[in-house]
C-alpha positions in Angstrom: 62.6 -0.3 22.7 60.4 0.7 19.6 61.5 2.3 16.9 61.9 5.9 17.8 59.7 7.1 14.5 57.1 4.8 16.6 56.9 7.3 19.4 55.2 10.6 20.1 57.8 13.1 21.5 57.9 16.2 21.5 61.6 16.4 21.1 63.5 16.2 17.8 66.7 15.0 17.0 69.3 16.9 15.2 72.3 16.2 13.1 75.9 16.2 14.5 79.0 16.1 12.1 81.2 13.9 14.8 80.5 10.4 16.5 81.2 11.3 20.1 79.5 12.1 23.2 78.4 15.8 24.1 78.5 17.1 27.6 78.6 21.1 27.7 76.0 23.7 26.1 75.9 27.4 25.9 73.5 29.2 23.8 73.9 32.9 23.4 70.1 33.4 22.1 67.5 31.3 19.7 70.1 30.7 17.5 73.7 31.1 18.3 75.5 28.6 20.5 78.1 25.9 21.0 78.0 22.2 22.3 81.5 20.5 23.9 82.7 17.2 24.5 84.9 14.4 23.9 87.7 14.4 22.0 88.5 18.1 22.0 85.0 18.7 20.4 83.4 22.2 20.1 80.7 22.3 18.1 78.7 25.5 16.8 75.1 26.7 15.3 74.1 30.0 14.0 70.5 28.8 13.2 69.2 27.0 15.9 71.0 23.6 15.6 69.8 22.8 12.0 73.6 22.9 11.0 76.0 21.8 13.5 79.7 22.9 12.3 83.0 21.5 14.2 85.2 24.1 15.3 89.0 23.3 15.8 90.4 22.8 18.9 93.7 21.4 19.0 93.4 18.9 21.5 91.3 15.8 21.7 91.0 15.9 25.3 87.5 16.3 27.1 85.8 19.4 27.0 83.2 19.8 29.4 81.8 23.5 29.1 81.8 26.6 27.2 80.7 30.1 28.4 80.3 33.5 25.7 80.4 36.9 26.9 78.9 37.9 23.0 79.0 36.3 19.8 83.1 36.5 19.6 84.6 36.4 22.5 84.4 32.4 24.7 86.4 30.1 26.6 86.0 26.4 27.2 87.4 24.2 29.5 88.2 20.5 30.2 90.5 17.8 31.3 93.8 17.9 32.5 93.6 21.6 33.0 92.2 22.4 29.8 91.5 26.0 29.1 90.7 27.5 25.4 90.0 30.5 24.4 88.4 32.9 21.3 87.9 35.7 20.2 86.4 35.1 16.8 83.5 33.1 17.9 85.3 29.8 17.6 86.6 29.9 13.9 89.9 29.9 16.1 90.7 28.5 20.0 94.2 29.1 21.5 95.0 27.5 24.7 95.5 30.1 27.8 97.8 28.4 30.7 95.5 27.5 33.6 98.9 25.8 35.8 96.5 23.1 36.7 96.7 19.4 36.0 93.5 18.3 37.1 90.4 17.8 35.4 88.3 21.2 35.1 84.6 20.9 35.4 83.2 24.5 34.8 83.9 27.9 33.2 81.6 30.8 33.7 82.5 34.6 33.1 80.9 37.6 34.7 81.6 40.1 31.8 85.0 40.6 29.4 87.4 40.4 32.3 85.8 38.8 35.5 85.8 35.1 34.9 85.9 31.9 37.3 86.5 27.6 36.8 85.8 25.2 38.8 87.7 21.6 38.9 88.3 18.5 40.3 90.6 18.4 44.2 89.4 21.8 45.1 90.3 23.7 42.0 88.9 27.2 41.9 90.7 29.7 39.5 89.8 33.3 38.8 90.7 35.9 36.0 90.4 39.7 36.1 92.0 39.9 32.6 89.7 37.7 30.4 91.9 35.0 30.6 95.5 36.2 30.4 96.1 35.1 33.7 94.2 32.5 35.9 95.0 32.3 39.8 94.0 29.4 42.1 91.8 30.6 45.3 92.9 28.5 48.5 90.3 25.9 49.4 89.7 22.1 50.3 91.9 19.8 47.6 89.5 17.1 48.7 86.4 18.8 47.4 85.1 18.3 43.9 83.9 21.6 42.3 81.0 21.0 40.0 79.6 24.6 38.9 80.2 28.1 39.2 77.8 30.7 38.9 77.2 34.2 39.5 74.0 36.6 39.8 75.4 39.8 39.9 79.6 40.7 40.0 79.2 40.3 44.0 77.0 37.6 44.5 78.4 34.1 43.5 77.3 30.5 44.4 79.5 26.8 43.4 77.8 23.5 44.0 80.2 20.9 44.6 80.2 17.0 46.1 78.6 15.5 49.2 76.0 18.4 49.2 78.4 21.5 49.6 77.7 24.1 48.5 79.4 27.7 49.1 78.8 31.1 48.3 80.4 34.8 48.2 79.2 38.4 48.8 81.8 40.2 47.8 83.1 38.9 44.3 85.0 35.5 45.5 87.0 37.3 47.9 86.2 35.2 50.3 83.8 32.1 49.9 81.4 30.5 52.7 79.4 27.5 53.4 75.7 27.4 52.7 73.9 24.2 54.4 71.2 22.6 51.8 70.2 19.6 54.4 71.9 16.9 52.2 74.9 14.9 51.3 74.1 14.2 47.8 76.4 15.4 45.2 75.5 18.7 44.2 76.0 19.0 39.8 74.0 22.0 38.7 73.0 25.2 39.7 70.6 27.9 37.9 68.8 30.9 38.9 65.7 32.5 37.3 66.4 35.5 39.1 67.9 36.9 42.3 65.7 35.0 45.3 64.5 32.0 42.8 67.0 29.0 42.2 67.3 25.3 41.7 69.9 22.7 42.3 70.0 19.5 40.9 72.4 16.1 41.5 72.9 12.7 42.5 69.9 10.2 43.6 67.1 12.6 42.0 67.8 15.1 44.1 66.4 18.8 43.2 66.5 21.6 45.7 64.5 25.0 45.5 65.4 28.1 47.1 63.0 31.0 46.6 65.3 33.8 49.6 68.0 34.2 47.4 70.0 30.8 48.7 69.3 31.6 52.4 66.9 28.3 52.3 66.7 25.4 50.3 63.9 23.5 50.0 63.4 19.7 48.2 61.3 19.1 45.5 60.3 15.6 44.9 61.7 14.8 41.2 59.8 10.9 41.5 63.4 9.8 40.2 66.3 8.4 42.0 68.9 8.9 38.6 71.5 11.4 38.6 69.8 14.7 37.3 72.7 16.9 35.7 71.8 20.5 34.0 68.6 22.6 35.0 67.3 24.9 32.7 64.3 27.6 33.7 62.5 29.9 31.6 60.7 31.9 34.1 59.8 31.3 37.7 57.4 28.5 36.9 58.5 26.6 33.5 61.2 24.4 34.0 63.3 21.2 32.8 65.7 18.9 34.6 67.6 16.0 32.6 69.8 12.8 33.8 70.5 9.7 33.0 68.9 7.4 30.9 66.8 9.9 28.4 65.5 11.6 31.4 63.7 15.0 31.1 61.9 16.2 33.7 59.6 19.4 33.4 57.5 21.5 35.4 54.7 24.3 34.9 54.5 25.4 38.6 57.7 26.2 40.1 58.7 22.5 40.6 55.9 21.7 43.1 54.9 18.9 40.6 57.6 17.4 37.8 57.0 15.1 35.1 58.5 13.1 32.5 58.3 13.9 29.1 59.2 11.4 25.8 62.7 12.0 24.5 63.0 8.3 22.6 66.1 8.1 23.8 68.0 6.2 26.8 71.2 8.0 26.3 72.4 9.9 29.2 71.4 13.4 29.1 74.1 16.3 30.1 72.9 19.3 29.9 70.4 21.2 29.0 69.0 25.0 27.8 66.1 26.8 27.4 65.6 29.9 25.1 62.3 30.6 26.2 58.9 28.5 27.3 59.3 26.3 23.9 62.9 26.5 22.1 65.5 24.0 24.2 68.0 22.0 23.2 69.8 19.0 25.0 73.0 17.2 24.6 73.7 13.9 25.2 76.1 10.6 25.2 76.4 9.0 21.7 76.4 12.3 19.5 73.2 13.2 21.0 71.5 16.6 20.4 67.4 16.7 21.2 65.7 20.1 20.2 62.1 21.5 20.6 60.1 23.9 19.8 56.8 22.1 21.7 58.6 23.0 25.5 59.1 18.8 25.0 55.6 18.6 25.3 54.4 15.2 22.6 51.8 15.6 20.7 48.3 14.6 21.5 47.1 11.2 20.4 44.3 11.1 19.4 43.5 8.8 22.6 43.8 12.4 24.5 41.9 14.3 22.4 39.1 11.6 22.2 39.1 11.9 26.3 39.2 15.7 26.0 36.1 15.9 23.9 
């Protein structure tokens, strides 16, 4: 592979004070957010990424994914039942007791109280008092929960292995089964708004639903890697990453995706977009890519020749 200086991309890569891999990302706005991973690592940026600072965690196990209410108050989980928690923005993490022993895939809260993780041999826990006590919904130990995600304090959706995927109605009181015409492993799950969504997973698979979830539809990704975060920032811009450097973007909704130049083959874990330019990714290896192009390279001058 060339050097990457050698290579138009539109991405950049940033600076990261720790030689580990990255998996979650949660930004708050254009500037403020964290990055987790391996060995306890929680990472955080007030300007956009150009600083990376290393927050301490006490533990040096995995951490797969952070969620913020506001600028103070977090939690981040990981393996072997994992759960931290701030409320200083991360200058401090204390661990809250989740009574779980397996791994923990997914954290994502609904406001100050209402929160909900996801985990590995059917783990679903939920919190109505930010934290202080975590309570384990009955489901199928042989299911792998991936994601958690909810649209409005009612309405809540978790993509998990073999293609399941369930939803609720009424705030995770009870949870139901939502066919999406696949056994692929369903990894991420992300809604522009209300009726417009995307999943993405194993084998290149990324489904579309524009009823609210009622239907999903398949988009053709032209990939057969395993695609891991979506990000969207509106009903037609998009990105998509995976394995082996891959970004995917699309200006129309997902009806047509292409690959865009990161100069990277590290796998890619996530992914998020502040708007139709400003993203970040994260990455194996210490990896953190950033734009402010929408990934888009540069024009050679090939392309602008053609263009005139």
């Amino acid at each position: 592979m060339p050097d990457r200086s050698e290579i138009s991309t539109g991405w950049d890569v940033q600076n990261v004070p720790v030689d580990t891999s990255l998996g979650g990302l949660f930004f708050l706005d254009e500037k403020m957010g964290w990055a987790t991973g391996n060995k306890g690592v929680i990472l955080h940026t007030k300007n956009s990424g150009k600083d990376w600072l290393v927050q301490e965690t006490g533990t040096k196990v995995l951490i797969v994914s952070a969620y913020f209410v506001n600028e103070n108050l977090g939690w981040a989980v990981g393996d072997k039942g994992l759960i931290a928690h701030t409320t200083d923005g991360g200058k401090t993490w204390g661990p809250q007791a989740s009574g779980q022993k397996k791994d923990l895939t997914h954290v994502y809260f609904i406001d100050e109280k209402q929160g909900w993780i996801t985990g590995a041999k059917g783990i679903l826990l939920s919190t109505d008092d930010g934290g202080a006590h975590w309570s384990r919904a009955k489901g199928d130990s042989r299911m792998t929960m991936n994601a958690v995600l909810f649209t409005d304090k009612d309405h809540g959706w978790i993509t998990a292995h073999k293609g399941k995927l369930l939803f609720t109605e009424n705030g995770g009181k009870n949870w139901a089964i939502r066919e999406t015409g696949t056994q692929k492993d369903l990894l991420r799950i992300f809604f522009v708004n209300k009726q417009t969504a995307w999943i993405v997973g194993n084998g290149g698979l990324i489904l579309k639903t524009t009823d609210g979830g009622q239907t999903w539809i398949p988009q053709t990704s032209g990939v057969s890697l395993l695609l891991t975060d979506v990000s969207f920032a509106n009903e037609k811009t998009g990105w998509v990453v995976g394995g082996s450097g891959m970004v995917l973007h699309t200006k129309d909704g997902g009806e047509t995706w292409v690959q865009q130049t990161t100069g990277t083959l590290q796998f890619l874990t996530a992914v998020h977009f502040a708007n139709e330019k400003v993203g970040w990714v994260t990455g194996t290896k210490q990896t953190i890519l950033y734009t402010e192009k929408g990934g888009e390279a540069p024009a050679t001058s090939e392309a602008k020749a053609a263009e005139n």
